[in-house]
N, C-alpha and C positions, 0 to 999 in steps of 0.2 A: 645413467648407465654409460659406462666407460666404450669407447668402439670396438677394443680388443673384447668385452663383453657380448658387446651386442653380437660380434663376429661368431665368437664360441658359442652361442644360442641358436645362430642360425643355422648353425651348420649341425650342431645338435640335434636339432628340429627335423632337420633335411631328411638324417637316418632314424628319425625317430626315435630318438634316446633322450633320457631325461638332463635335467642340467644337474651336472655334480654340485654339490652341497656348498665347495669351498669355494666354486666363483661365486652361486651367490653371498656368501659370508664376504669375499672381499670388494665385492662390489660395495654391499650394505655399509665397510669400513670405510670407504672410499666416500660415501655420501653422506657420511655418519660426522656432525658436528664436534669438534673436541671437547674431551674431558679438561678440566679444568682442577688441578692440584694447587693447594699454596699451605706451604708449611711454615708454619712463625715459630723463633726461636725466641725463649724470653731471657733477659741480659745477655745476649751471647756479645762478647766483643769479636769485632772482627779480626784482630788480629790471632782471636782461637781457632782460625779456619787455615787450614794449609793454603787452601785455593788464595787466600789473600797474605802470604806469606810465615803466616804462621808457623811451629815447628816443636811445642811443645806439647801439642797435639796431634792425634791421629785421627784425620775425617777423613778418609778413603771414598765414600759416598758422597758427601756432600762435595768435595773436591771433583769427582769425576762426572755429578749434573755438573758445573761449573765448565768443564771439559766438553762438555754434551751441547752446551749452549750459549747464554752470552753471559757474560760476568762483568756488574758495571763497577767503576773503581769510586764512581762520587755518587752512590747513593744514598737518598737519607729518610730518614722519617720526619712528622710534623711535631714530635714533641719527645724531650730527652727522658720520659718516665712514662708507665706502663700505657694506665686508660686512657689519658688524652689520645697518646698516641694511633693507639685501636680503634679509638674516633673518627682520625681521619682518615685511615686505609681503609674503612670497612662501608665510608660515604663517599671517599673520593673528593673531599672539602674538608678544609682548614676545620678543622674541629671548633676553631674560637667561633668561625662563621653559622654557629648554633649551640655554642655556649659549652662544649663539654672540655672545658681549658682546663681543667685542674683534675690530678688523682684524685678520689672519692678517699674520705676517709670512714671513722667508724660510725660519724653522726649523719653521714650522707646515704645509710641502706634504705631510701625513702624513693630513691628519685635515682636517675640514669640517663642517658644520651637521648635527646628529643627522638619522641615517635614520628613524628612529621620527618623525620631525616627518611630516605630509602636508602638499600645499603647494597654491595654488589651480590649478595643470597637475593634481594628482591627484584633486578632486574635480569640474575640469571633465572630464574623461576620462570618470569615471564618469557621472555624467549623457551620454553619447553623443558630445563634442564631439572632433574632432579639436586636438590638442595640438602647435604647435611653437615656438620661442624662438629668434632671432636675438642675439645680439651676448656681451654681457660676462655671465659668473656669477658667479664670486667668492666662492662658497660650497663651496670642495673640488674638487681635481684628480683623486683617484684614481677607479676605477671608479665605485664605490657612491655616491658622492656625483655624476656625472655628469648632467645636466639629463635625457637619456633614461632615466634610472633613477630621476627623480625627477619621475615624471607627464605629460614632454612628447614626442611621438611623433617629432617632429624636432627636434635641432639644427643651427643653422652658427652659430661665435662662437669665443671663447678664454675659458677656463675663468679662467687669473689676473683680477688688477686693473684692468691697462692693459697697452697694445699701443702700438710706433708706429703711425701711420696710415698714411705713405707711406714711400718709402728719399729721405733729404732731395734727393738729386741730381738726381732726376727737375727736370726744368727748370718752372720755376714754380712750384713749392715751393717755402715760406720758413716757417722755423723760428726760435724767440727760447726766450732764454733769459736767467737771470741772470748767469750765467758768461759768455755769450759764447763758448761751444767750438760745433766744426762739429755741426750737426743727425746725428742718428740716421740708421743707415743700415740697419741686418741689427735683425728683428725680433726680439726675445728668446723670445716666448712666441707656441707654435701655433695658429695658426685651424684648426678643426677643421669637418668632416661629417659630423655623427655621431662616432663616436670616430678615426675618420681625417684626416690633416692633408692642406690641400690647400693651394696656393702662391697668395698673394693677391699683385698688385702694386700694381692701381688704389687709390685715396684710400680708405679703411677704411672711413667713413663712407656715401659709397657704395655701397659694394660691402653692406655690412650692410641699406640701404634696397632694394636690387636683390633682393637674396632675401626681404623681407619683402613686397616687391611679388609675389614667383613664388609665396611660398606661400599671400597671396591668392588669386590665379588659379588656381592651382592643387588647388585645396580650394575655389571659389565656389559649389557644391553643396551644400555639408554643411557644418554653425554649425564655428566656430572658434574657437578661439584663440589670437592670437597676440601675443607678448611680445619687444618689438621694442624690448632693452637698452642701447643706443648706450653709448660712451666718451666721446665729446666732449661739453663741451670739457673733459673730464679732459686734462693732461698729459701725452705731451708735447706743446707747440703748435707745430701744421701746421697748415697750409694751404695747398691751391692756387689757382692763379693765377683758373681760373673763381668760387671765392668772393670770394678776396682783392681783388680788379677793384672791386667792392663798395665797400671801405672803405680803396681809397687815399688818402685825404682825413684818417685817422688815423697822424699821423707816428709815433706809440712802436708799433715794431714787435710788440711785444707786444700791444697792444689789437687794434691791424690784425688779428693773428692768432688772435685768441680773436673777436674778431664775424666773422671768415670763420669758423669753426670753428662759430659758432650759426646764422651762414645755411646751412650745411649742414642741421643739425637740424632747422633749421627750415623747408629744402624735401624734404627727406626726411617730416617734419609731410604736408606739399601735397602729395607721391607717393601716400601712402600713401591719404588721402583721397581722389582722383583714381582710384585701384584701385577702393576699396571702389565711385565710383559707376559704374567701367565696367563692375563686373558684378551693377550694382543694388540691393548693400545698406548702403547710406549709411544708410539711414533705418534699417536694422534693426542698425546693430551700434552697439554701447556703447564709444566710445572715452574713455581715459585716459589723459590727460599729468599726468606729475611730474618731479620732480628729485630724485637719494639724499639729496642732502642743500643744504647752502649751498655756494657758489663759496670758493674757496679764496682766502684773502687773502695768503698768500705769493706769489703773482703778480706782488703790488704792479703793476699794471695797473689803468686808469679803466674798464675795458668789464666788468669781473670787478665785479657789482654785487647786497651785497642790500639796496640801499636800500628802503627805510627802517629797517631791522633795523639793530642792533648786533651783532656778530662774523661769523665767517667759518665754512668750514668745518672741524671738530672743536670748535667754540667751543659749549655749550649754551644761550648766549642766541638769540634768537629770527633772528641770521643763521646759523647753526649749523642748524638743523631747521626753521623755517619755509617753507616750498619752493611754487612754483606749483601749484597741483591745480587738476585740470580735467578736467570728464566731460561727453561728449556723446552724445546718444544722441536722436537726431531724431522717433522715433518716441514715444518715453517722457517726457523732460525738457524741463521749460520751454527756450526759447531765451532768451539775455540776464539770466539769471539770478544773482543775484551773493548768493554765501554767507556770513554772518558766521560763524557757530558752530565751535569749535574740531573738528575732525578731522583722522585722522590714514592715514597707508597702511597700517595694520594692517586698516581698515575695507575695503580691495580684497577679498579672501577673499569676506567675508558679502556683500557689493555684486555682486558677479561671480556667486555664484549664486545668489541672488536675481533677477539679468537674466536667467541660464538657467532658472531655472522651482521650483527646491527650494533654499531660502535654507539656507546653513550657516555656522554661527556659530560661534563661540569666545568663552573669557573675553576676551576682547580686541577683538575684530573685529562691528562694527555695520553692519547693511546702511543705507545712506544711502539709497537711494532713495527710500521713504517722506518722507524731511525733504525731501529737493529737489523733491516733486511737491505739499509740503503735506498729503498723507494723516496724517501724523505729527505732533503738536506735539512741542515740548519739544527738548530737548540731545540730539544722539549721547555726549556723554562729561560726567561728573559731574569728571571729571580724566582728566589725562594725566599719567605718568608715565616718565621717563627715569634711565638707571643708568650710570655706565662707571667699574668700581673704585669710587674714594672720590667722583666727582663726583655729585651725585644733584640732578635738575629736576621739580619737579611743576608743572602749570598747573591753576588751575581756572577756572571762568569770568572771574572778573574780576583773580586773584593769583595771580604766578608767582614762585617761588622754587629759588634755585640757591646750591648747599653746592661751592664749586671749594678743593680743598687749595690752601693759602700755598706760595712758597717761596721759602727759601734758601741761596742757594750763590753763590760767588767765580764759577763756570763753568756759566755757563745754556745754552751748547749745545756739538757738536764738529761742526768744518769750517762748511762755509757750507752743512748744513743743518738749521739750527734745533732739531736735536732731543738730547737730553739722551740719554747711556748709561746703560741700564735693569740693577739690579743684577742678581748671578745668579740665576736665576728668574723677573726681571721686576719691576717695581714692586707692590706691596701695596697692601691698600686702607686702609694706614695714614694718620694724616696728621700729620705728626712736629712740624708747626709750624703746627698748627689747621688751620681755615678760616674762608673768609673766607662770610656772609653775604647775599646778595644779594635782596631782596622786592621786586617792580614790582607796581606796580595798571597791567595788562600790557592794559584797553582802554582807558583816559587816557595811558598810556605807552608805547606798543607799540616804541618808538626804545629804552628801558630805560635812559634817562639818570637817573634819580633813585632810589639805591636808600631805600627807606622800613623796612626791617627794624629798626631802632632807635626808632622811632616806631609800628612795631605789632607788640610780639613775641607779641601772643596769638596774631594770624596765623600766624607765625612756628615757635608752639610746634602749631597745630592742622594749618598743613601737614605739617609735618616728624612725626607722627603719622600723620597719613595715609601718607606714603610709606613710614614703618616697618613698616606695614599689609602691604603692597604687597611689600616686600621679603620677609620674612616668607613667601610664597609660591614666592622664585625658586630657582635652582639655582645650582650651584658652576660658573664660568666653566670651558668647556671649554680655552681657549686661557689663557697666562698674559700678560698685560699687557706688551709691549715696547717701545710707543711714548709719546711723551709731551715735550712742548713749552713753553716760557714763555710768557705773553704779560703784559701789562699792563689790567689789569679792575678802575675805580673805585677808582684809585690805588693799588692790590695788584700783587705780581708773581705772578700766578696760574699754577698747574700742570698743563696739559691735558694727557688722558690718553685714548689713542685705540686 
């Protein structure tokens, strides 16, 4: 109890009058552990955020947490595609470091991210916090792998990758594609309550903001956490007519429907904030926006942006994994704070309990808060390191390098989607016709237009050490490698592997 407390008690006491209602309420605030928000964007590029320069969109909300809190400029994830990625933000460890390296594809609904991992739902649980998660997992369908069996006390979401959002017919709905065939109608893959499926119609997006609103309210008592995984603007693109209204001033259908698809996000962003202050703990809870990864460039859409970066999503250069991060937290972090030092979402873990009151760490996962309040000098990270198969990226402070397999072949993909038939077993982490090189002095160049690796191979020889370092450590991929694509990389025809 606060002294100004104890004061207004005694003196309360004195004349024999009871204690008003609202010192104890802001006493209770005042002792009361923070809530804990983190919202995941899936493909967002960061260059669709105003807060990070953007301009062909409109985030008002997500721009003004940004404003609210610290906004770091080099953050990244652990891997340029969906499930790896949510591997290692959700353990706080390199995801290779237990095997979930690779997207799942349709032969892998068997198996999921090791049980033996604990995840940050299980060590907020422990510390006291009520636990629940809204939207996409992507880490294992079957029981054991299930979000309530992996530390969180609620679910509502669908276990796979992606979902449609709406059934296209619904009037105001509009749907793009490359093909040109009629929009989605019948959902493939279950929304779920708990392990129970229940019948969703309304806009998915929505409907996922709507229950992350109820389980604020509904837990405004007792610290939280909640982890509020959106799809959008993952594929397929929908949108309805309330967002679309927005951005009819963009003729290619396709952009039209990816910036309704981020004003969603992005007042779902504004909901959620809006909750926390109508049951008064704006100030005490720690919120976190990211993206899994970079926006997808097969879109071929102008609103689909990581400008300034080079590639897209599964690409390793820095539009690949470099993603919006942003932590607010009213009570604790400067306001307007703007972060250079590389970090990454493995650091969520240590970060998240450290706001609840016993920091827990891993070889991987650095609690930031310290750096963002200045109690700490110095780097969260001496390097960062990235794996998938034969592709391997280390960043350190000022050199980044990436080893992507060459390739060739008569037949760089089958049908109209891009992707190469994977031998039997999968592709290896062979590289049958080398690889190609790639060294940036990545803060003069953070675009990655000049590669320097033939002008410093001491560099060259001292990363690719380091990383073998590193490797050295991990484990044998649980999943075998299915996917993997061509693209064109500083006059290569490069082999991504996803």
């Amino acid at each position: 109890m606060s002294t100004k407390t104890l004061f207004s008690l005694i003196t309360l006491l004195a004349f024999g009058l009871s204690m008003p209602s609202q010192v104890v309420a802001q006493d209770q605030q005042a002792s009361r552990p923070p809530n804990i928000v983190f919202i995941l964007a899936d493909d967002l590029g960061i260059g669709d955020l105003g807060a990070y320069g953007g301009e062909s969109i409109k985030t008002p909300h997500i721009d003004k947490l940004a404003e609210s809190g610290v906004r770091c400029t080099a953050g990244y994830v652990s891997n340029p595609v969906c499930s790896p990625s949510r591997a290692g933000l959700i353990t706080g460890r390199y995801q290779q470091r237990h095997g979930w390296e690779f997207n799942p594809s349709g032969q892998d609904s068997r198996t999921g991210m090791s049980t033996d991992e604990r995840t940050f739902a299980d060590e907020l649980k422990a510390l006291g916090y009520v636990t629940g998660m809204v939207g996409k997992w992507h880490l294992g369908k079957q029981d054991q792998h299930h979000p309530m069996n992996r530390g969180f006390d609620e679910y509502f979401g669908l276990l796979e990758g992606a979902s449609i959002y709406i059934d296209s017919r619904v009037p105001g709905v509009e749907y793009s594609s490359r093909g040109g065939e009629p929009g989605p109608t019948t959902r493939p893959n279950k929304i779920l309550r708990g392990f129970e499926e229940v019948n969703v119609e309304r806009y998915l997006t929505d409907v996922f903001t709507d229950e992350a609103v109820a389980f604020i309210a509904r837990h405004s008592n007792e610290p939280f956490l909640l982890y509020l995984s959106h799809i959008t603007p993952h594929t397929p693109l929908q949108a309805t007519k309330h967002y679309l209204d927005r951005y009819r001033h963009l003729e290619d259908p396709g952009a039209r429907i990816y910036a309704a698809m981020v004003a969603a996000l992005d007042d779902s962003v504004g909901r959620v904030v809006e909750q926390l202050k109508a049951i008064d703990q704006y100030e005490n809870t720690l919120i976190v926006f990211l993206s899994d990864n970079g926006c997808a460039g097969y879109l071929k859409i102008s609103c689909c942006s990581n400008q300034p970066y080079f590639g897209y999503k599964r690409y390793h250069n820095e539009g690949g994994i470099r993603i919006p991060f942003i932590l607010s937290w009213p009570a604790k972090l400067p306001a307007g704070k703007v972060y250079d030092a590389p970090v990454i979402s493995l650091d969520l873990l240590a970060t998240f309990t450290a706001a609840a009151g016993q920091v827990k760490t891993t070889e991987d996962s650095v609690n930031l808060l310290p750096f963002f309040t200045g109690e700490r000098a110095g780097i969260p990270h001496e390097y960062l390191y990235w794996r998938t198969g034969p592709t391997i990226a280390i960043r350190e402070q000022s050199w980044k390098l990436i080893r992507y397999n060459r390739f060739k072949s008569e037949t760089a993909g089958t049908g109209n989607t891009g992707l190469l038939r994977p031998p039997e077993g999968g592709w290896s982490n062979d590289s049958p016709h080398g690889q190609a090189t790639l060294l940036y002095d990545i803060l003069k160049d953070p675009g990655e237009t000049t590669n320097l690796a033939g002008k410093h191979p001491d560099v060259v020889r001292r990363l690719s050490k380091e990383h073998a370092r590193w490797v050295g450590q991990l484990k044998d991929p649980i999943l075998s490698c299915n996917r993997s694509t061509v693209v064109e990389i500083d006059g290569e025809t490069i082999q991504l592997f996803f």
